[in-house]
N, C-alpha and C positions, 0 to 999 in steps of 0.2 A: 195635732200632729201633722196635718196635713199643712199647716200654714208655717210650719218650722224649715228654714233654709238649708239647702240641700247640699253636704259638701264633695267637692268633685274627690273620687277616689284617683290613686296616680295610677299608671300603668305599668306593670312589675316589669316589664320586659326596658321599657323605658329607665327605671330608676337602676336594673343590672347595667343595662349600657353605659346609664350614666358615672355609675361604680366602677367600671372596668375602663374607663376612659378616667377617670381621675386616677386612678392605677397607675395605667399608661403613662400620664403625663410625669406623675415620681417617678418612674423609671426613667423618663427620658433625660429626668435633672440629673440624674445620678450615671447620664452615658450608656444606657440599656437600652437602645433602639431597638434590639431583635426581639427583647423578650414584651417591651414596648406597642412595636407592630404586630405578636401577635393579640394582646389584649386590646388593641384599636379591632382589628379585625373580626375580634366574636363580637367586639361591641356594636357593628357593623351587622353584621350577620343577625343581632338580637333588637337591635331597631335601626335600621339604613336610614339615616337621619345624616343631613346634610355635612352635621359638626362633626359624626363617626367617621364618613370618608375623608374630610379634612384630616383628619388628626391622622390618618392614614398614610394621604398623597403625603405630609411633613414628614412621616417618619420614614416612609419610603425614600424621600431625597435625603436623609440622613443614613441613609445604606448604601448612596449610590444606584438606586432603582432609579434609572432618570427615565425609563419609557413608561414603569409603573407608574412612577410618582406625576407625571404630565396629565397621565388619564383622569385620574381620582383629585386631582386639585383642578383640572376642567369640570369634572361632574357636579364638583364643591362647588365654586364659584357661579356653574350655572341654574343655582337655588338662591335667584333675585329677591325673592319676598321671606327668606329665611332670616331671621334676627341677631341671629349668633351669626353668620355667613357674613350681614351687612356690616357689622359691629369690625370683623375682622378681615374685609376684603383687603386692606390695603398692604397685611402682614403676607396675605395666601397670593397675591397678585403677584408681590417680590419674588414669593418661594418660587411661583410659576416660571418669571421673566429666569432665575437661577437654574431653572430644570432645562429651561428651555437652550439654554447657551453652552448646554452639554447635547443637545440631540442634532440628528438630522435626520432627511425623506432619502430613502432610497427608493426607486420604481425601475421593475425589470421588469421586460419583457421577454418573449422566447416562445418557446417549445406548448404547444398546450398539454397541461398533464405532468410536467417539469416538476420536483421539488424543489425552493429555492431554500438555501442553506446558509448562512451568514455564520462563520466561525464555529461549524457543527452544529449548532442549532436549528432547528426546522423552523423557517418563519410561513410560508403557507406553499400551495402549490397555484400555477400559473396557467390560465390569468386568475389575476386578482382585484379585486375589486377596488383596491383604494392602494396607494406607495406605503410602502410599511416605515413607520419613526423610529428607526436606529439609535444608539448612541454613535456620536462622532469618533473619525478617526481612520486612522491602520484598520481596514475590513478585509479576511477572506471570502469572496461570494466565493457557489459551489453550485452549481445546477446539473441536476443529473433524475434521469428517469429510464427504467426498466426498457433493454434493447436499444439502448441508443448511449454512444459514448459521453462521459461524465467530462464536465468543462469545468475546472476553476479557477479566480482570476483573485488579485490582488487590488484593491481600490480605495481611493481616500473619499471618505463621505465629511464633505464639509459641514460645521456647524452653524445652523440655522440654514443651512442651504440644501440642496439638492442636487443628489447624484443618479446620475443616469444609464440603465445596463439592458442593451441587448443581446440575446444567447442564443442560437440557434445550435441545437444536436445534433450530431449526425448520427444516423441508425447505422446500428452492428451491420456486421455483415451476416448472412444466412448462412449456416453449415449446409452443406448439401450432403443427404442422406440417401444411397442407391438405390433405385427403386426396384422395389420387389420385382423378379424374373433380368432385370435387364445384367450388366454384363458387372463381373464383379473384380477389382483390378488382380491383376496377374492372373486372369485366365484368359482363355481364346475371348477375342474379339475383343480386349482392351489393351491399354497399354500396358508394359512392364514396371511393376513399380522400381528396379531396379535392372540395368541392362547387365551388370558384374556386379555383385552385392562383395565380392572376395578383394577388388581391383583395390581399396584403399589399404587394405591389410597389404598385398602383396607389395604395394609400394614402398609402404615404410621396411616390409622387411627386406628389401632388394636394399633400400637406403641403409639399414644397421647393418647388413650382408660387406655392401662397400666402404664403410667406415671401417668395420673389423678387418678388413683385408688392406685398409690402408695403414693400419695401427700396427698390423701385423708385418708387414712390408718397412715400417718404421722402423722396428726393433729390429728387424733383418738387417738394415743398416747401420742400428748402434752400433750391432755384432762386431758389423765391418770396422772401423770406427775405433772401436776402442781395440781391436787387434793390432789395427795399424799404432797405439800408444804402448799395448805388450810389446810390438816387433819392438818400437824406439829405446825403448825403457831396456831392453833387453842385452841390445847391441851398446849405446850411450851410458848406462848405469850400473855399476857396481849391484850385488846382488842383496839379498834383505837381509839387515844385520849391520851391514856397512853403511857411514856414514852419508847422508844423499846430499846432493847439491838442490839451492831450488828450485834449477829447473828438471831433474830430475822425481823431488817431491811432486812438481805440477805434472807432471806425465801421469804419475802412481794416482795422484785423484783425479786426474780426467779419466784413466782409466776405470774406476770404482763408478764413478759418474754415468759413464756407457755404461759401461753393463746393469746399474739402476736403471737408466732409459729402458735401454732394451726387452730387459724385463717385467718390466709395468707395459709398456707397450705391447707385447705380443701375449701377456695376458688378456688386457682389456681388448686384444683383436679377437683374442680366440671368442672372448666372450659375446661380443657383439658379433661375430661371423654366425656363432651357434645359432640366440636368439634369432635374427636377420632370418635363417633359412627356419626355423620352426616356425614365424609368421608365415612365411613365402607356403611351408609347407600344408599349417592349417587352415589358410582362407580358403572360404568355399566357394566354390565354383558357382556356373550357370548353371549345370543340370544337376548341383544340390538343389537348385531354387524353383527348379522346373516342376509345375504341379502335374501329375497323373492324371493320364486323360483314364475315365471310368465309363464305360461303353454297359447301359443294361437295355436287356431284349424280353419281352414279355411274351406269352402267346396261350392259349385255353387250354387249361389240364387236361388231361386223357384219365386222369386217374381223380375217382372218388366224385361227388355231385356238387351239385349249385351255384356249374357255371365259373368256378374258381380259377384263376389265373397262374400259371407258374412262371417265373420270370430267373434268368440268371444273368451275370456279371464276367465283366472281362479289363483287363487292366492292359 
């Protein structure tokens, strides 16, 4: 028994991989990259063997993952003594030089503490250790961090090349909050926060005030106006009934015509004269605004014990 040759048992984890990667590869003949990627990916996870991430970075460039699929076909390729690796460098090399001619480097500098953001996406905060490998093209950069105004810029990241961004923030400004005891605005010892708080109301309503009294003033003149086309009409034209000439028709409607003016106008006067004075009337003054001075006096009870204080008020 002991001289009887010993056969190697396989490695179950190794022969799933193996099964889930020949999965994979049917689905990818049949155009099923995603469902593809993810049985490369448990097959990966259930033995990280050089041929797993391969078949990975391939199906990741068949999604258009080109910053994915760069990684995981470098990590492939960098498994020199691998046999299936050697066997297929020259297919994984092409896929690469193809990933490749879709990326670029972008390197920003800026702000320490900075999120850098590329088309809403978070790619790391600043500084960073290495240029981050973009896909090429039309890029929104965005850099923005807590208390300091957010900058975003538009930029072409060339392929195979490298773009380059520096971003400096500039910090908010500080709210300034009154310090306890010191002077609080609109009372003694600060300024006024307003010197007429009433003066913009009163303006406009003195303005609707003079417009209604111009409107009204107008129609006072239709009045005038179309009387002088009564007097004409009166004395010149046969009376209503009788057949008119046209220039006595054109008296009869200029006269209709005034007195329409007239009276649209010295309605719309009345009306904006009203409003005009009920502004004027309601804006508030300066001694609505004026805060009450409040005067309190303290001094030791007479009445009852333990040193108690009684104190009163004066307005």
């Amino acid at each position: 028994m002991c001289a009887a040759p010993r056969t190697a048992l396989a490695d179950p984890d190794q022969v799933e991989a193996d099964g889930l990667i020949a999965k994979g590869i049917e689905l990818r003949e049949h155009g099923k990259d995603d469902e593809a990627l993810a049985l490369f990916k448990r097959a990966l996870a259930k033995s990280p063997s050089p041929r797993a991430r391969a078949q990975v970075g391939v199906a990741e460039q068949a999604l258009g993952l080109w910053v994915a699929a760069e990684a995981d076909l470098m990590l492939a390729l960098g498994a020199v003594d691998d046999a299936w690796i050697a066997k297929n460098r020259g297919a994984l090399e092409g896929a690469l030089a193809t990933v490749r001619r879709r990326l670029g480097t972008l390197e920003v500098r800026g702000t320490e503490g900075a999120d850098v953001m590329l088309d809403g996406v978070l790619l790391g905060v600043l500084p960073v250790a290495a240029p981050f490998r973009v896909e090429a093209g039309r890029r929104t950069l965005e850099i923005r961090k807590e208390g300091f105004h957010p900058t975003t810029r538009s930029l072409e990241i060339p392929a195979g090349g490298v773009a380059r961004e520096t971003v400096t923030l500039v910090q908010l400004e500080a709210v300034k909050v009154p310090v306890a005891g010191g002077p609080v605005p609109g009372s003694a010892g600060a300024p006024p926060t307003s010197a007429d708080p009433g003066r913009g109301q009163r303006v406009l309503g003195w303005v609707f005030t003079g417009a209604g009294a111009a409107l009204m003033a107008t129609g006072g003149i239709g009045f005038l106006v179309r009387k002088g086309y009564v007097d004409d009409y009166n004395i010149r034209c046969p009376g209503v009934g009788a057949d008119q000439s046209p220039e006595c028709v054109d008296k009869a409607e200029s006269s209709k015509t005034w007195l329409t003016i007239s009276i649209v106008t010295l309605v719309g006067g009345g009306i904006f004269a009203v409003g005009g004075l009920t502004l004027v009337a309601t804006a508030p003054s300066r001694e609505a605004r004026a805060p009450a001075k409040v005067r309190f006096a303290c001094a030791p009870s007479v009445f009852g014990g333990g040193g108690s204080l009684g104190c009163a008020g004066s307005f």
